[in-house]
N, C-alpha and C positions, 0 to 999 in steps of 0.2 A: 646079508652081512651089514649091523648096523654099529658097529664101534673099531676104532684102533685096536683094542686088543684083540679083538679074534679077527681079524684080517693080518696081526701079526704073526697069530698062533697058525694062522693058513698058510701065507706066505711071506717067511721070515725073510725072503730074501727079494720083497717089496719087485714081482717084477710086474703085474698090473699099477702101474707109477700111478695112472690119473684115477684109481678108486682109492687105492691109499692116499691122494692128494685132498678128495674129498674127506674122508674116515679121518683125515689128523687135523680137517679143520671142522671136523662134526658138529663140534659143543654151539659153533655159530648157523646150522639150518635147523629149521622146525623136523627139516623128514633127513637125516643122514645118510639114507638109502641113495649110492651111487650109480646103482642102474640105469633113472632117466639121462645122464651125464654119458656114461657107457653107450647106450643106443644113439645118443647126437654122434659121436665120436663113430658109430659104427655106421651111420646113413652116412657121416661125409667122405668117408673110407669108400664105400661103396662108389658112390658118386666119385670120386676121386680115380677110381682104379678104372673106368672106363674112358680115362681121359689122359691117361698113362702113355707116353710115346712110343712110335712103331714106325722105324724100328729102335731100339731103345737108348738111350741116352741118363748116363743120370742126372748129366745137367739142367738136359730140358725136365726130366722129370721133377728135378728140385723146382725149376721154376716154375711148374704147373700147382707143387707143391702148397710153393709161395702168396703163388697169385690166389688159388682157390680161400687160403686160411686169411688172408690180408687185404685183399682186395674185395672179392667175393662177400666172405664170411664177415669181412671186416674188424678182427682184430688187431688190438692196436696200444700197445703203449699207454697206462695213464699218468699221464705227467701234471695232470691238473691236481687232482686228491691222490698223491701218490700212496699217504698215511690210510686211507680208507679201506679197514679191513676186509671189506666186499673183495677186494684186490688178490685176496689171496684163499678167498673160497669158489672154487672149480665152475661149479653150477654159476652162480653170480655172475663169473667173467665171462662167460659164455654168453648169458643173459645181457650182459652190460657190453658188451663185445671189448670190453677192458682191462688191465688187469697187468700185474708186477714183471719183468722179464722171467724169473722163475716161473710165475702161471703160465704165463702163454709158451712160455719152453717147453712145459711137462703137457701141453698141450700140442706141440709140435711134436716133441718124444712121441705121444703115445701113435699118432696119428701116422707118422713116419713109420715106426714100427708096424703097426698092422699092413702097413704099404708095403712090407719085408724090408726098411729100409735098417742097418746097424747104425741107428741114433743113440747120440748119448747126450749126457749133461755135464756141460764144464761152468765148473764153480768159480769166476773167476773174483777176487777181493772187491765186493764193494757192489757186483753186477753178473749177470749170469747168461749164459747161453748156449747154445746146440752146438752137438759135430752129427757128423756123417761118417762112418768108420767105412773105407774102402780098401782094396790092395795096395794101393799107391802112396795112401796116405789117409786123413784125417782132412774135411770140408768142416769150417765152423759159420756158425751163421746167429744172428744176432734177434729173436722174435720183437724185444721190444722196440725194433727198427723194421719192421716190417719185413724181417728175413735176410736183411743185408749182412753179405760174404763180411769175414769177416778174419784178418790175417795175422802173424804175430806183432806186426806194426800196430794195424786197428785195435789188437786186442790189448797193447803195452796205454793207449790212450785212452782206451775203456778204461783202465785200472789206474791209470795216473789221473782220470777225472774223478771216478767214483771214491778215491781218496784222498783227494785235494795233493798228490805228487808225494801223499807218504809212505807207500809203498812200489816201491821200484818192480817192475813186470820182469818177469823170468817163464821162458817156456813151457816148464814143468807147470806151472800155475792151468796150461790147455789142457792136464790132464782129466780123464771121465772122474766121474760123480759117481761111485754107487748108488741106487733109487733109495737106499735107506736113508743115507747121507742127504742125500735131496730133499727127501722129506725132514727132518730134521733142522735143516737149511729153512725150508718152507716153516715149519713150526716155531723157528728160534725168529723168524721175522715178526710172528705176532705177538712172540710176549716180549720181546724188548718194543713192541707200540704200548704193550699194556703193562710197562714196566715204569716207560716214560707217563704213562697220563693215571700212574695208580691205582688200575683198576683190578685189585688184588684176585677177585672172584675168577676173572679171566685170565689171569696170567698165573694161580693155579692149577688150571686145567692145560693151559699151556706146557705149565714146568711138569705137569705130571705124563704128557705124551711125548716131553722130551725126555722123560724115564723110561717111557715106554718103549721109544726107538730106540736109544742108548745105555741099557740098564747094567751094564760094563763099566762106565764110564762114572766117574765120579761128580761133576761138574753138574749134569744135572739134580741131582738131589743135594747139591747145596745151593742151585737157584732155588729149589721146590723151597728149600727151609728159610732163606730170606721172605720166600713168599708167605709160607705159613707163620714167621714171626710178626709181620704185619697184618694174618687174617689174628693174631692172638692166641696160635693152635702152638703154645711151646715146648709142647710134650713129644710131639705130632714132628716138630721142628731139628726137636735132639735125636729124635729116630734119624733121620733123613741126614743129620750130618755124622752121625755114627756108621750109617751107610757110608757117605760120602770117605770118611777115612780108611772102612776095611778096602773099599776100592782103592785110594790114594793115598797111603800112607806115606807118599811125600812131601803134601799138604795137612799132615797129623798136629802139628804143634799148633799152624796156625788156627786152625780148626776149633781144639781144645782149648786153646787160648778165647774164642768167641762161646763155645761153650758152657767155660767158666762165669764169662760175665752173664750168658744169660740164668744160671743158674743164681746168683747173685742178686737176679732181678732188673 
C-alpha cells in the first residue's frame, strides 16, 4: 500500500494509526512504503513483550513501556527545530529518534496496542498525548516528556502554556482522538508550516489529504481553494469552494461573496 487513498479505501476507520501516519505524510519520502516502519515497531514489541511483568502489574508495565521507547530507544521531544517537517514523518523520527508529541504519541499508540494495551490519543489545544483506557479509569501520559504521568492539573498547564493562557482547560478536552482525526491533526500540522513559509506545491498536497480524511467537511476544500488561488488553478479553485458550500451552506454567502471577486479577476 502506497498512497493515502487506498489505505483509506482499506481501512476507513484508520485502525493501523502508524502506517496511516506514514501514507498522510507520503508526498515527503522517496519510498512511502510503510512496511520498513511496521517491522521496527514489530521487533520492539517483540523485545518488549518478553520483558512484560510477572506477576503482572500495569504500572510496572507502563514503566518498562517508558523506559524501553525513551530511554533505551531514545526518543525524545524536539524542542530544538520544532518547525522541521522531518518531525512529522514516522520513518524520519524513528531515524532521528525525534519528533512532535503527536509522532512519538502515534508511536506509543501503536506500540502499546500491539502490547494489548487500550491506548488512545488525546488531542489536547496546542499539545497532544496518550491515555491508557483501564476499568478504573483513563492513565494519560505525555511522549514528548519522555512518558511522564500526566493529570487533569498537568494536563490544564499543558494547555494554559501551549496557548499562552487563552484557552481555559476543561476535562472534556482528556477525551480520545479517533485515528482518523489524529491523522488529520498530523496533516493540518504540515500545511499550516507550508502555509506560513508559502510553499504552495506542498500545502496542496497537504489540503488535498485533508480532503481525503475529511471529505464531509467543508473546510478542507476551502483550504485546498486558497491553495490552488495562489498555485493560479482558478477554475480548479471554484470547483473546490462550490464543494465547500454544498457541504456548508452556512458559510454560502460568505463564500459566494469571494467567488464573485474571483470571477471579476
Amino acid at each position: 500500500m502506497s498512497s493515502l487513498h487506498d489505505y483509506l479505501q482499506a481501512d476507513p476507520e484508520c485502525r493501523d494509526l502508524a502506517m496511516g501516519a506514514v501514507l498522510a505524510a507520503g508526498p515527503l519520502l522517496e519510498d512511502p512504503d510503510p512496511g520498513p516502519l511496521v517491522r521496527t515497531l514489530e521487533a520492539w514489541v517483540l523485545d518488549l513483550a518478553g520483558r512484560m511483568p510477572l506477576p503482572w502489574s500495569t504500572h510496572a508495565a507502563v514503566d518498562t513501556l517508558n523506559h524501553y521507547l525513551f530511554q533505551e530507544q531514545g526518543l525524545q521531544g524536539d524542542r530544538e527545530t520544532f518547525d522541521d517537517p522531518d518531525n512529522v514523518v514516522l520513518p524520519r523520527v524513528v531515524a532521528r529518534r525525534r519528533g512532535l508529541p503527536i509522532t512519538l504519541s502515534i508511536l506509543w499508540i501503536d506500540v502499546a496496542r500491539r502490547l494489548g494495551f487500550d491506548a488512545i490519543g488525546v488531542g489536547l489545544p496546542g499539545h497532544f498525548i496518550t491515555g491508557l483506557r483501564l476499568d478504573l479509569g483513563t492513565l494519560y501520559f505525555d511522549p514528548f516528556q519522555g512518558g511522564l504521568p500526566v493529570g487533569e492539573e498537568q494536563a490544564a498547564t499543558l494547555v494554559r502554556r501551549a496557548t499562552s493562557g487563552r484557552t481555559p482547560f476543561e476535562p472534556a478536552m482528556l477525551g480520545p482522538l479517533p485515528h482518523r482525526a489524529i491523522l488529520m491533526r498530523l496533516v493540518r500540522s504540515l500545511h499550516a508550516r507550508y502555509l506560513r513559509t508559502q510553499a504552495w506545491d506542498e500545502a496542496f498536497w497537504t489540503a488535498t489529504h485533508l480532503v481525503l480524511l475529511s471529505p464531509e467537511d467543508p473546510l478542507p476544500y476551502r483550504d485546498r481553494a486558497f491553495v490552488r488561488l495562489k498555485r493560479g488553478e482558478v477554475v480548479e479553485a471554484l470547483r473546490d469552494l462550490q464543494e465547500a458550500i454544498r457541504l456548508g451552506p452556512e458559510s454560502e454567502a460568505q463564500i459566494v461573496e469571494w467567488m464573485e471577486r474571483m470571477k471579476k479577476g
